[in-house]
N, C-alpha and C positions, 0 to 999 in steps of 0.2 A: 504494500500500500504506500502509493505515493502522500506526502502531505499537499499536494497539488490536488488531490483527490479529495481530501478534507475541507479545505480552505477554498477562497474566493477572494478575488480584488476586494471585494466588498465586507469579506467579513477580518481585514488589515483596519486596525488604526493607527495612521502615522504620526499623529502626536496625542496621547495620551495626557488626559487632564490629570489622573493620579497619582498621589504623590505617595500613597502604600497600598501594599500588598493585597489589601480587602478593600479599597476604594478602584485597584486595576480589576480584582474579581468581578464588581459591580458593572465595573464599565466596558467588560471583555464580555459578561452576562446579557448585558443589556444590548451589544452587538450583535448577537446572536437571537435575541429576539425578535431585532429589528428586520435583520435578514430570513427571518422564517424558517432558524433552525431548530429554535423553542418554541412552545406554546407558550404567549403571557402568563396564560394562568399558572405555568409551572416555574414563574424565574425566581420566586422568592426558594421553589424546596431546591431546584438547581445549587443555585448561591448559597443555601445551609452544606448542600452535601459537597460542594467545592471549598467552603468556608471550613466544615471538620477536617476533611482531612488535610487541608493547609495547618490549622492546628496542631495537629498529630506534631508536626515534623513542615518546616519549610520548604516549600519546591525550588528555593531559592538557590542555583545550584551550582553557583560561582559564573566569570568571565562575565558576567552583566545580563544572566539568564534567568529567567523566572518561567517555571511552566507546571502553574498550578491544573489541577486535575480531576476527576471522581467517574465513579462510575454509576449510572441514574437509571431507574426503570422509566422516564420520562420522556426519551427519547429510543429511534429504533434502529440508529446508526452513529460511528462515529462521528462528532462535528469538532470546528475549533476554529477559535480567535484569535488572532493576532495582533500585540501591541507593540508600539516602540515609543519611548520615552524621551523625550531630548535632556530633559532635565537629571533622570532618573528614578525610582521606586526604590521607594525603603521595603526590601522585602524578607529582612533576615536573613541573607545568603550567607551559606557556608563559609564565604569568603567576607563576609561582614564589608561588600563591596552594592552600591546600588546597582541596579537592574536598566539595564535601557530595551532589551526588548522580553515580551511577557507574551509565552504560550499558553493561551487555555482548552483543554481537548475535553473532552465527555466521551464516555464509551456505553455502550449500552449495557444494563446491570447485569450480571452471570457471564461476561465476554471476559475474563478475568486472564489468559493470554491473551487476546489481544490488546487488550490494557497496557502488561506490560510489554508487549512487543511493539506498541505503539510510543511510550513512553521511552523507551530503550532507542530507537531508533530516532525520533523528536529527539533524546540529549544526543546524540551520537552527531547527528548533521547540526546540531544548535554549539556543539564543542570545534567546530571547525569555523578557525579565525578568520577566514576569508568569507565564508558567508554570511558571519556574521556582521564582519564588516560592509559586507555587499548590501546586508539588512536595512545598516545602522545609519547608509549615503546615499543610500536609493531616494530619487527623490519626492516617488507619490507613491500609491498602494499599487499601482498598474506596475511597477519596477519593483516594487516588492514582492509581487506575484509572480512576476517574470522572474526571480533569481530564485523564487521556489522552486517554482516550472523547471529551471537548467541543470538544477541542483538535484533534485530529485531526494527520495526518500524510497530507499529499498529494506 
């Protein structure tokens, strides 16, 4: 599964208003409803169940990455939001370093490999410098899509 498969031009924000962890959840959430990958009426349990297991343990996962996550009976495929921060996110990174771009993925509940094989493979392409630099210069969501698109996700 590509992340090109997942994502859309549209469901990219290229400047993020959040300035932590749980105000990028809200606003990575709230992208995803707008796009019609949630139902409204599920983006408050959405947000609890990506808000716990942020809790648990930070997704915070160094190099200025953040890719909060859960898996929801709410939905009946993987989706996911993308943000990038100019400023930064406080997001408790392992590297106690702020966040300039922020993955949020959902998987559908009982997919518990694909979860982590989806997760494993988002840090795997999110740990290479050049992408993320490709992310962090790009200069609309249409070029951010596009260095998804090249880059791929296997």
């Amino acid at each position: 599964m590509d992340l090109a498969d997942i994502i859309t031009k549209e469901q990219i924000i290229t400047d993020l208003r959040a300035t932590n962890r749980w105000e990028a959840i809200d606003e990575l959430t709230d992208n995803l409803v707008a796009t019609g990958k949630i139902s409204p009426p599920h983006r408050e349990a959405v947000i609890a169940a990506v808000k716990k297991r942020e809790a648990s343990m930070s997704t915070g996962i160094g190099f200025g990455v953040g890719i909060p996550h859960a898996s929801t009976d709410l939905i009946t495929s993987v989706v996911a939001a993308l943000g990038r921060s100019r400023k930064g996110v406080d997001f408790d990174s392992l590297d106690n370093q702020p966040v300039s771009l922020v993955l949020l993925f959902l998987v559908p509940q009982g997919q518990f490999q694909k979860h982590l094989h989806t997760l494993a493979n988002i840090a795997k392409l999110l740990h290479n410098a050049d992408f993320r630099q490709t992310l962090e210069q790009a200069p609309d969501s249409a070029a951010m899509f596009q260095a998804i698109r090249s880059h791929g996700l296997k």
